[in-house]
OpenMM code with the backbone's topology and positions (N, CA, C; nanometers):
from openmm import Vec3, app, unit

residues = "UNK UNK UNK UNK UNK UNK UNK UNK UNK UNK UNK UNK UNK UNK UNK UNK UNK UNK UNK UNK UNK UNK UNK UNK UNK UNK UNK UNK UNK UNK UNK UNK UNK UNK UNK UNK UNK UNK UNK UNK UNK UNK UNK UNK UNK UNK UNK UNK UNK UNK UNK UNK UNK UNK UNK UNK UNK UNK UNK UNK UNK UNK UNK UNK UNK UNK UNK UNK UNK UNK UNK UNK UNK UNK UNK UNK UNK UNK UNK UNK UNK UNK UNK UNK UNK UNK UNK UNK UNK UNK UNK UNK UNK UNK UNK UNK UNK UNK UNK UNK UNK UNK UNK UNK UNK UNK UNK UNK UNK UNK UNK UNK UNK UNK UNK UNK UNK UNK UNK UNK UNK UNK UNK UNK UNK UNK UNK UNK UNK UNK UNK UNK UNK UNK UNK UNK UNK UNK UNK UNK".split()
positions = [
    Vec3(-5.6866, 2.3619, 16.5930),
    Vec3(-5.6496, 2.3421, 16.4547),
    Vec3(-5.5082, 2.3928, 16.4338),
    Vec3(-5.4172, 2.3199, 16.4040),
    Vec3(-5.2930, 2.3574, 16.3405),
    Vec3(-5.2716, 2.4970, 16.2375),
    Vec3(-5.1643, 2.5872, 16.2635),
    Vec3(-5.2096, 2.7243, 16.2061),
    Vec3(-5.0557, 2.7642, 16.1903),
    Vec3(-5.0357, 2.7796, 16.0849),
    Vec3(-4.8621, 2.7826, 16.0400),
    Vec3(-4.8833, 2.9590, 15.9853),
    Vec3(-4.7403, 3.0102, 16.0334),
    Vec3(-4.7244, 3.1915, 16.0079),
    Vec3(-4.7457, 3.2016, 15.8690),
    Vec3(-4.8046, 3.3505, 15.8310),
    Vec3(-4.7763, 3.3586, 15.6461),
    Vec3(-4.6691, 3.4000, 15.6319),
    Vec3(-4.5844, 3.4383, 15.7381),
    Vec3(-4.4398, 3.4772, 15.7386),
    Vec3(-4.3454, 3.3672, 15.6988),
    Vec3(-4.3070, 3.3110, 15.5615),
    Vec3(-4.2677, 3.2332, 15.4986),
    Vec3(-4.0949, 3.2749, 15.5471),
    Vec3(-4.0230, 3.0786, 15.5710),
    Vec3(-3.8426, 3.1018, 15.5899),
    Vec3(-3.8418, 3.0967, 15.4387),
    Vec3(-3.6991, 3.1071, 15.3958),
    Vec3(-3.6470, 3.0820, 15.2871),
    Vec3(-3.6488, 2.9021, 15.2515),
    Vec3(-3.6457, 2.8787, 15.1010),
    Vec3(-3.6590, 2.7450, 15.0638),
    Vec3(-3.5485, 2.6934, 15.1678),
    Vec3(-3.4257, 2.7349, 15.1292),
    Vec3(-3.3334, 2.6035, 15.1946),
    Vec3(-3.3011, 2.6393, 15.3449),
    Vec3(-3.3664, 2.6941, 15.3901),
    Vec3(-3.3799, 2.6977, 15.5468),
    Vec3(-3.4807, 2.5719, 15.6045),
    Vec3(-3.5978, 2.6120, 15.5527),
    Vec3(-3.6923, 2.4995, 15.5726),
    Vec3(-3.6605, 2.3905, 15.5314),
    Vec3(-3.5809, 2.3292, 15.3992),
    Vec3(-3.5747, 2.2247, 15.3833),
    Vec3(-3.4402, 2.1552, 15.4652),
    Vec3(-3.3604, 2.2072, 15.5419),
    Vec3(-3.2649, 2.1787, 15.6603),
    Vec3(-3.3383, 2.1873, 15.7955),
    Vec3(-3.4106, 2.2604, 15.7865),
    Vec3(-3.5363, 2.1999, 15.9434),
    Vec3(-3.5705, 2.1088, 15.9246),
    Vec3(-3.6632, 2.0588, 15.7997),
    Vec3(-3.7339, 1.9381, 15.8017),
    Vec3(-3.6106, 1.8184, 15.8457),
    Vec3(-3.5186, 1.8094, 15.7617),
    Vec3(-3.4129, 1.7337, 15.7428),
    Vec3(-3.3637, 1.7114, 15.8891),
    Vec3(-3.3504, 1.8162, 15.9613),
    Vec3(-3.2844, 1.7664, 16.1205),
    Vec3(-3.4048, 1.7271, 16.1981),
    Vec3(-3.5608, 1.8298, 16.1500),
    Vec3(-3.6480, 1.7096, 16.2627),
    Vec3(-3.6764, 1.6015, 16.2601),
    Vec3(-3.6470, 1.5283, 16.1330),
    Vec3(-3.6768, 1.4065, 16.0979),
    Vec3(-3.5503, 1.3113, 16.1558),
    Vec3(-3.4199, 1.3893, 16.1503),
    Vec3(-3.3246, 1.3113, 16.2185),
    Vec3(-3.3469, 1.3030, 16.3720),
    Vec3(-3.3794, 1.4166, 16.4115),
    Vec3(-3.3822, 1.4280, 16.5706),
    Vec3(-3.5019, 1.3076, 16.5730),
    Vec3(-3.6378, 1.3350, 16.4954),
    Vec3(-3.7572, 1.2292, 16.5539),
    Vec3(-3.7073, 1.0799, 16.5421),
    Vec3(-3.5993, 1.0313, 16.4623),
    Vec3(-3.5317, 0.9190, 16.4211),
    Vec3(-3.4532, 0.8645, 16.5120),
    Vec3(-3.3846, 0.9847, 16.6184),
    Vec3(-3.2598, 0.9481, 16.6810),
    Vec3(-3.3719, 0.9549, 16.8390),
    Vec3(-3.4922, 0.9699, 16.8660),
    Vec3(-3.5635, 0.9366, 16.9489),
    Vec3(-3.6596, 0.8584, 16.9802),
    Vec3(-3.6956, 0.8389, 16.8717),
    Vec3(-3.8182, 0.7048, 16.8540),
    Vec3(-3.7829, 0.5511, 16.8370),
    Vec3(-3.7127, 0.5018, 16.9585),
    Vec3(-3.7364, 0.3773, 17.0152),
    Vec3(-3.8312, 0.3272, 17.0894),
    Vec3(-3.8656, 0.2171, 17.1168),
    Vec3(-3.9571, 0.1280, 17.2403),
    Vec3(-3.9891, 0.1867, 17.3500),
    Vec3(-3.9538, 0.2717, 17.4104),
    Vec3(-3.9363, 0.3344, 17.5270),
    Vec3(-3.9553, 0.5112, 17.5127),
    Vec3(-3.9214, 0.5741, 17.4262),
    Vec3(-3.8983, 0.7023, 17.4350),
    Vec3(-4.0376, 0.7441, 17.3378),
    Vec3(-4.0691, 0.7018, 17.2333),
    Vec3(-4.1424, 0.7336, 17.1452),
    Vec3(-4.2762, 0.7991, 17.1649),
    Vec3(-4.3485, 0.7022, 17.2526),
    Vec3(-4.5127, 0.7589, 17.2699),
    Vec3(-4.4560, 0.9065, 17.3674),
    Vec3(-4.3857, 0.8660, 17.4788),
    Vec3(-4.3467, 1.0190, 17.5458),
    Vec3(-4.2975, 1.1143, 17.4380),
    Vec3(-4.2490, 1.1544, 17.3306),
    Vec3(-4.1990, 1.1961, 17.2444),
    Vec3(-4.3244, 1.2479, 17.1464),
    Vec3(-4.3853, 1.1748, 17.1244),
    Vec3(-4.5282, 1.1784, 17.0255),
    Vec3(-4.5947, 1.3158, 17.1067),
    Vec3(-4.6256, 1.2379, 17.2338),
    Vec3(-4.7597, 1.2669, 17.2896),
    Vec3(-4.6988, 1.4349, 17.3694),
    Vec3(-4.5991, 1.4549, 17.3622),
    Vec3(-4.4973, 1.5863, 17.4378),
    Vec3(-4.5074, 1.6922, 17.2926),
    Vec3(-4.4726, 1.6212, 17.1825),
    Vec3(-4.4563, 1.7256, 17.0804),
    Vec3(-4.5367, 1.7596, 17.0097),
    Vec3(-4.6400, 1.6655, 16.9717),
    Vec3(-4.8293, 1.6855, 16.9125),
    Vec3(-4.8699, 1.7443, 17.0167),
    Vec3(-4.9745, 1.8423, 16.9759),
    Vec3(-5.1514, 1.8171, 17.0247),
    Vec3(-5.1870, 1.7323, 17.0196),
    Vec3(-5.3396, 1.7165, 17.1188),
    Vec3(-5.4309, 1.6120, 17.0679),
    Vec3(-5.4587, 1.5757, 16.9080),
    Vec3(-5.4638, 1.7181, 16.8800),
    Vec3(-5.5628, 1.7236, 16.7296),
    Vec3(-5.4499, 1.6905, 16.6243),
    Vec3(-5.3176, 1.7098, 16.6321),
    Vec3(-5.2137, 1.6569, 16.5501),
    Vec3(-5.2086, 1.4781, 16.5432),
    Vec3(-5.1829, 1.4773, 16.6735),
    Vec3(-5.1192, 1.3110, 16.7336),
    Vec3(-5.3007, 1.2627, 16.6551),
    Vec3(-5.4328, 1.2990, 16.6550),
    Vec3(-5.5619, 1.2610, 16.5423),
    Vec3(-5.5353, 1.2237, 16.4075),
    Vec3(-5.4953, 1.3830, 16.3649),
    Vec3(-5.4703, 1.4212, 16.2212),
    Vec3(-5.4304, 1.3304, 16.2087),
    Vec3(-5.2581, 1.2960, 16.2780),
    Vec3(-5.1709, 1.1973, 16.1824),
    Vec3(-5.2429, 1.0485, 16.1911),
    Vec3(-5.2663, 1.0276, 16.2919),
    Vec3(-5.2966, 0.8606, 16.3458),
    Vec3(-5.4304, 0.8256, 16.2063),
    Vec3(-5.4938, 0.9202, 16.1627),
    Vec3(-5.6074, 0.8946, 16.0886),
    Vec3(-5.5528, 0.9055, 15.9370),
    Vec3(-5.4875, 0.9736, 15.9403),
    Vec3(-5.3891, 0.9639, 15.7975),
    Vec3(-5.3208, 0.8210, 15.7369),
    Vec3(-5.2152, 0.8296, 15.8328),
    Vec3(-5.1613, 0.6890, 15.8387),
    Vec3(-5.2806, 0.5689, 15.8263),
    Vec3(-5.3702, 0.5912, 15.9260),
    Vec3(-5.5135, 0.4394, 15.8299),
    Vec3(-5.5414, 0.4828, 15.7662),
    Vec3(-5.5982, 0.6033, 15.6588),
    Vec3(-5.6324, 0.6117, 15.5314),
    Vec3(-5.5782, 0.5454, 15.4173),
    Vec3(-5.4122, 0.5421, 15.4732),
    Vec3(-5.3358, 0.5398, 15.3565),
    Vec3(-5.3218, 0.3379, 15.3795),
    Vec3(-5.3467, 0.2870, 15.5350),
    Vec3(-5.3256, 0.1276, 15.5301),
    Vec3(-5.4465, 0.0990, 15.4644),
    Vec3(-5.5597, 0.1730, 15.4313),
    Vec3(-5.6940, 0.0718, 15.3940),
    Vec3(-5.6937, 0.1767, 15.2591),
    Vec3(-5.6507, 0.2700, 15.2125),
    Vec3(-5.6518, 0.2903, 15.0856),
    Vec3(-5.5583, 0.1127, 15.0054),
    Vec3(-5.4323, 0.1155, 15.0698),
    Vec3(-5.3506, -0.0010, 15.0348),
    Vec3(-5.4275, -0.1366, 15.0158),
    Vec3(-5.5199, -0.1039, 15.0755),
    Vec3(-5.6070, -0.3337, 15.1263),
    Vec3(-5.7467, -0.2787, 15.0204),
    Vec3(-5.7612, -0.1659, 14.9683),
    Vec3(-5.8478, -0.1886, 14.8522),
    Vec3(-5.9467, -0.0883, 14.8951),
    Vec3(-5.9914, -0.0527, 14.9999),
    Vec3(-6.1048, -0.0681, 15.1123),
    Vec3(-6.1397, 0.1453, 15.0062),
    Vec3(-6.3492, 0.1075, 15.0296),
    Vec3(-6.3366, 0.1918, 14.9214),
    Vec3(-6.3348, 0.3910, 15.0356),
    Vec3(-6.3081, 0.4764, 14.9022),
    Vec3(-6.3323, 0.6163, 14.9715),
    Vec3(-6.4143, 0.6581, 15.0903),
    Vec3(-6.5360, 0.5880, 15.0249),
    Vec3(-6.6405, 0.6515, 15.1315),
    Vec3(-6.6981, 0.5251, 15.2304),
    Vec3(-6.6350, 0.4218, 15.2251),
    Vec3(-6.6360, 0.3483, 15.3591),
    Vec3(-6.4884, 0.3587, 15.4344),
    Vec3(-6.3891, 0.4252, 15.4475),
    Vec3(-6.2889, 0.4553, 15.4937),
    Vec3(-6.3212, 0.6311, 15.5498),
    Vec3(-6.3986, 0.7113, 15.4703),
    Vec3(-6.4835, 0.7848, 15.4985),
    Vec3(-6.6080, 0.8230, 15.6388),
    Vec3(-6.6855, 0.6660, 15.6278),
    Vec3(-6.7689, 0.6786, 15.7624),
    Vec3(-6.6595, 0.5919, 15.8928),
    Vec3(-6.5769, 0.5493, 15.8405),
    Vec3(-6.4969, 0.4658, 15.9266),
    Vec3(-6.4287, 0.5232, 16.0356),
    Vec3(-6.3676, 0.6028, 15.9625),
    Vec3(-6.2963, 0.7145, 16.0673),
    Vec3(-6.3009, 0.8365, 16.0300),
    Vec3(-6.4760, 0.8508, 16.0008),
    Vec3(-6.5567, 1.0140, 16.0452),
    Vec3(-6.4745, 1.0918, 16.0505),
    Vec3(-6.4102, 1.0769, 15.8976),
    Vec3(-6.3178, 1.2067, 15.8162),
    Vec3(-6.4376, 1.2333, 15.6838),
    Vec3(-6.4384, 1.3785, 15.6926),
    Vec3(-6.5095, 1.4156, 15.5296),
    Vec3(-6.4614, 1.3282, 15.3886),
    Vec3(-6.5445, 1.3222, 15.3192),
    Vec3(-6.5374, 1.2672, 15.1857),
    Vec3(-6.4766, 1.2993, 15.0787),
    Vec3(-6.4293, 1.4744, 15.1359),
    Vec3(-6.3347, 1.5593, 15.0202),
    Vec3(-6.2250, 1.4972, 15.1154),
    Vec3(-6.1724, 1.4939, 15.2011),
    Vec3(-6.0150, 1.4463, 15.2698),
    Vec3(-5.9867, 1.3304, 15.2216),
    Vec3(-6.0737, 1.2481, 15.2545),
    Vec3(-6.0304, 1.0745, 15.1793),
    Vec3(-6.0595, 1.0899, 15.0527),
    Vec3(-6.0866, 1.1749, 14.9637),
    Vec3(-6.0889, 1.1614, 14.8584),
    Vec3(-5.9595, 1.2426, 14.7762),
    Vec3(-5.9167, 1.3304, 14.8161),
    Vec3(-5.8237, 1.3927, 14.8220),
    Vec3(-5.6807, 1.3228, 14.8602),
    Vec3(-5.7055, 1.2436, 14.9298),
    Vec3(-5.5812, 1.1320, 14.9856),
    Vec3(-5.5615, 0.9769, 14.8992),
    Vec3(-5.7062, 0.9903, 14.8635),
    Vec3(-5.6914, 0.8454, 14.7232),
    Vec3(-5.6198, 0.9390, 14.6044),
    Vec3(-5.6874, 1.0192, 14.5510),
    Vec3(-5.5780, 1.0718, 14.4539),
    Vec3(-5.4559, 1.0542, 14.4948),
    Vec3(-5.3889, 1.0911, 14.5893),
    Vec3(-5.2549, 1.1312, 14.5950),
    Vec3(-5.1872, 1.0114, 14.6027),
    Vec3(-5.2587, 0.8840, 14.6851),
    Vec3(-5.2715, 0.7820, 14.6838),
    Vec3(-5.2123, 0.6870, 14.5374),
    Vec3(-5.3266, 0.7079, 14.4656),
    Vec3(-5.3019, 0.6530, 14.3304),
    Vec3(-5.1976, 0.6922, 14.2305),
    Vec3(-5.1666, 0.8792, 14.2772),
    Vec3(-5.0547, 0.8951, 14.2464),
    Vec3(-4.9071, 0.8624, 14.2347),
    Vec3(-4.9272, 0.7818, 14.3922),
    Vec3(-4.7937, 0.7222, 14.4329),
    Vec3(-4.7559, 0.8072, 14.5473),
    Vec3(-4.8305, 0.9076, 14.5551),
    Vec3(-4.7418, 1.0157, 14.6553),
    Vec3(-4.7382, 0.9340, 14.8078),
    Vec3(-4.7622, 0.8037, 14.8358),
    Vec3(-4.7582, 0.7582, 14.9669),
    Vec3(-4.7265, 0.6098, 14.9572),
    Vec3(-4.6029, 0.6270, 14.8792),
    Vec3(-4.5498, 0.4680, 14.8210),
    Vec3(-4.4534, 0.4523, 14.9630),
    Vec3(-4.3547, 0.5173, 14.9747),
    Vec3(-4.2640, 0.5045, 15.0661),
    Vec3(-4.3392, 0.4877, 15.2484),
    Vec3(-4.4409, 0.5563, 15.2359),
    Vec3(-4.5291, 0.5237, 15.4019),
    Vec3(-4.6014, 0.3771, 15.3896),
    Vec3(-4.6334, 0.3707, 15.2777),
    Vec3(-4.6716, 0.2123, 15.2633),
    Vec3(-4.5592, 0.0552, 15.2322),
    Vec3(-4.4600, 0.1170, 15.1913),
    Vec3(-4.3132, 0.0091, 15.2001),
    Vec3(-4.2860, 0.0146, 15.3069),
    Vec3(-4.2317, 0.1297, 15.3824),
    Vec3(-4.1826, 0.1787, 15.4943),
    Vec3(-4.2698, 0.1558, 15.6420),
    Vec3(-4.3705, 0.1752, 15.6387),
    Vec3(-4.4287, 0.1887, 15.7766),
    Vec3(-4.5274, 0.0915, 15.8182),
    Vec3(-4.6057, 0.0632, 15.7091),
    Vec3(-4.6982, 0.0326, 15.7064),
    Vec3(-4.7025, -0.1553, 15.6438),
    Vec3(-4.8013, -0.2222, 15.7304),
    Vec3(-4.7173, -0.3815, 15.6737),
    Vec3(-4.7152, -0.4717, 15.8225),
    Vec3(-4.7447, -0.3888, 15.9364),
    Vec3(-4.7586, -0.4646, 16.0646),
    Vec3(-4.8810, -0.4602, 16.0856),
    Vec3(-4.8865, -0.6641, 16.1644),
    Vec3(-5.0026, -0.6806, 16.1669),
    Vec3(-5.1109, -0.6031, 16.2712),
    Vec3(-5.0221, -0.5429, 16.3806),
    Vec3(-5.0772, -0.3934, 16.4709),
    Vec3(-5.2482, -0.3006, 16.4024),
    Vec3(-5.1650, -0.2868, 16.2645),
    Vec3(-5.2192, -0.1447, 16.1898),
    Vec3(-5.3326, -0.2260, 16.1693),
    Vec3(-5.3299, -0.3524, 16.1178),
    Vec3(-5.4624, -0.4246, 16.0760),
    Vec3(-5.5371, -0.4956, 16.1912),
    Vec3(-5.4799, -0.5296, 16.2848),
    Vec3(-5.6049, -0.5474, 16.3846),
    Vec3(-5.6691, -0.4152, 16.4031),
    Vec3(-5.6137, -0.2909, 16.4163),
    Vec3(-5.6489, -0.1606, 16.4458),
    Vec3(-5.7941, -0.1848, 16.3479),
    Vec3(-5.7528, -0.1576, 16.2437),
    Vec3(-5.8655, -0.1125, 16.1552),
    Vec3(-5.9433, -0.2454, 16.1416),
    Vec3(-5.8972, -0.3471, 16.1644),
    Vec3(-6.0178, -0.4396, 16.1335),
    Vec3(-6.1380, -0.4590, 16.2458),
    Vec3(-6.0730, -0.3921, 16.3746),
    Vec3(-6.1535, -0.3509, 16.4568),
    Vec3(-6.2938, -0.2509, 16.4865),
    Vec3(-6.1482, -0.1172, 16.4170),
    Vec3(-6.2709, -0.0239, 16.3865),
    Vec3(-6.3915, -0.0726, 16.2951),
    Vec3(-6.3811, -0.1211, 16.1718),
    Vec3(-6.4408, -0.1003, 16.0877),
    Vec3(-6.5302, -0.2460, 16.0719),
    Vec3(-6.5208, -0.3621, 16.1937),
    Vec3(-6.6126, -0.4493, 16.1915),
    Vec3(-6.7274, -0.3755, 16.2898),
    Vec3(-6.6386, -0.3106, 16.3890),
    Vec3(-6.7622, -0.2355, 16.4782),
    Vec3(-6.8318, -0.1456, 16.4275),
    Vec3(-6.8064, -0.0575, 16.3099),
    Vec3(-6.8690, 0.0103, 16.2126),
    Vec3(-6.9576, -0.0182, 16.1386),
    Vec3(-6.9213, -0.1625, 16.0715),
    Vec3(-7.0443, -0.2294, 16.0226),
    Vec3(-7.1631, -0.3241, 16.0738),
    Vec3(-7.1225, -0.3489, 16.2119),
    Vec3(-7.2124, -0.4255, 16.3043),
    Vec3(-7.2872, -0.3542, 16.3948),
    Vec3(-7.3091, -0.2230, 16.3952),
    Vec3(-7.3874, -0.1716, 16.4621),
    Vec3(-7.3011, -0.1383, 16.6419),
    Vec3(-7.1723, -0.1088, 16.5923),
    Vec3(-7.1029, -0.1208, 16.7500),
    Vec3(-7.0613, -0.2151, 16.7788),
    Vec3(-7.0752, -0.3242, 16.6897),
    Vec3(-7.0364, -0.4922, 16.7490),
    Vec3(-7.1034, -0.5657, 16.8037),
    Vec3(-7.2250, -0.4709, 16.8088),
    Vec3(-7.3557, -0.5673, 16.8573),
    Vec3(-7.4040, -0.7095, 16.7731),
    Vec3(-7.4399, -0.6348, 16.6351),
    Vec3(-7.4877, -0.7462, 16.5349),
    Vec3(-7.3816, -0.7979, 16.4724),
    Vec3(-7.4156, -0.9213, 16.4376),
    Vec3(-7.3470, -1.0136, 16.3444),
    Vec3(-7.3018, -0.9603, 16.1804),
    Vec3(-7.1882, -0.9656, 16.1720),
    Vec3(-7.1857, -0.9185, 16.0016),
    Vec3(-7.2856, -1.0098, 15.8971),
    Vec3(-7.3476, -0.9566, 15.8217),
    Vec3(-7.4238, -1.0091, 15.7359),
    Vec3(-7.3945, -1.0974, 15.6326),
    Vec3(-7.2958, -1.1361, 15.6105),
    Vec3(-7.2218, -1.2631, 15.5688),
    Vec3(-7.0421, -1.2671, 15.6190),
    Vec3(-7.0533, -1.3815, 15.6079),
    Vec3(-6.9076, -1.4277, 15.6213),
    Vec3(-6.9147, -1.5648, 15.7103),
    Vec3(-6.8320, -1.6864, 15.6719),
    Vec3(-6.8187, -1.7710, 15.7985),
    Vec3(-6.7586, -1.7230, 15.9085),
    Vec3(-6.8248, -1.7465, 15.9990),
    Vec3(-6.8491, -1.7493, 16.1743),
    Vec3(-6.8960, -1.6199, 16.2102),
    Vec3(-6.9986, -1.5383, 16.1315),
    Vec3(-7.0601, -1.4490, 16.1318),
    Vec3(-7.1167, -1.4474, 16.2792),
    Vec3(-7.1888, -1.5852, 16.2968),
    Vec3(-7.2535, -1.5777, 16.3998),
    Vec3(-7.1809, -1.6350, 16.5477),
    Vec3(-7.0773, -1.6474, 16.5431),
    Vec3(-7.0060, -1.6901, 16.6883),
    Vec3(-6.9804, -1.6329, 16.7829),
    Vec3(-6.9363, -1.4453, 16.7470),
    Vec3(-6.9847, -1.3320, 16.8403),
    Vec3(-7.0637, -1.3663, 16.9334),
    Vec3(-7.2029, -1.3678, 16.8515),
    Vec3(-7.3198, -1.4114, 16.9099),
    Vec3(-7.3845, -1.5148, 16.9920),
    Vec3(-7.2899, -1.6280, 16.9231),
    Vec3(-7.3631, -1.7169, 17.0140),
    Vec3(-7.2845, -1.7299, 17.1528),
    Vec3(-7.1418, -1.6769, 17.1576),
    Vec3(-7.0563, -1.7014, 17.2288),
    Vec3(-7.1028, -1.5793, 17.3956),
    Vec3(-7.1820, -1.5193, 17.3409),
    Vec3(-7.2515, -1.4279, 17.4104),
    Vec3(-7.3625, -1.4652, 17.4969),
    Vec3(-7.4638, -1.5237, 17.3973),
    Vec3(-7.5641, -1.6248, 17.4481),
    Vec3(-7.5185, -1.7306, 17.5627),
    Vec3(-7.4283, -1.8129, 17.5123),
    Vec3(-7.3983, -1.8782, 17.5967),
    Vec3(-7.3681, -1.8602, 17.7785),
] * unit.nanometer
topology = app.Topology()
chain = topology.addChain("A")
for resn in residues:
    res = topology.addResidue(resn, chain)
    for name in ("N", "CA", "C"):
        topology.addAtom(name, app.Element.getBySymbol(name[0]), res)
């Protein structure tokens, strides 16, 4: 679990850290350098945190409700609920102009969350056309 000192810097110290790690993470995150970069400077449990954040906030955006974004990616119901507020607030306008908007993020989650509702991807979703083509394509 992530665990920050109570030994507090001064305001405008910290707000010139943030400011250069965001330049430094900017002036390194290309095609090539990035996942080495990610996966070197997170933990596991960070490189989680964030990756599950970031889909909260793409399927808060597509409508998708609290507590099925909730069993989706087996985050508590106070976190996604806590993140729709802030959500509705606006506080995650700029990650949703900015980041969010490739079709990547939505195969991601349309993945997770058909296998979520199909029993693993076993069963057929219970409506929709070509509900059943999974299936038969299996059979076959």
């Amino acid at each position: 679990m992530p665990h920050v000192s109570n030994r507090k810097l001064e305001d405008n110290h910290i707000e010139v850290l943030y400011k250069e790690f965001v330049y430094s993470l900017e002036k390194c995150f290309d095609d090539r350098k990035s996942l080495a970069v990610f996966n070197q400077f997170f933990t596991n449990t960070e490189r989680e945190m964030f990756a599950k954040r970031f889909a909260v906030i793409a399927m808060l955006s597509k409508k998708i409700s609290s507590a099925a974004i909730s069993r989706t990616l087996k985050m508590s119901p106070t976190t996604v609920e806590t993140m729709a507020a802030r959500f509705e607030a606006g506080r995650y306008d700029w990650v949703v102009k900015a980041a969010i908007g490739k079709k990547d993020i939505w195969k991601i989650i349309d993945n997770i969350t058909k296998n979520m509702n199909t029993a693993g991807g076993l069963m057929p979703p219970r409506v929709g056309k070509g509900r059943w083509d999974k299936f038969n394509k299996s059979v076959r």
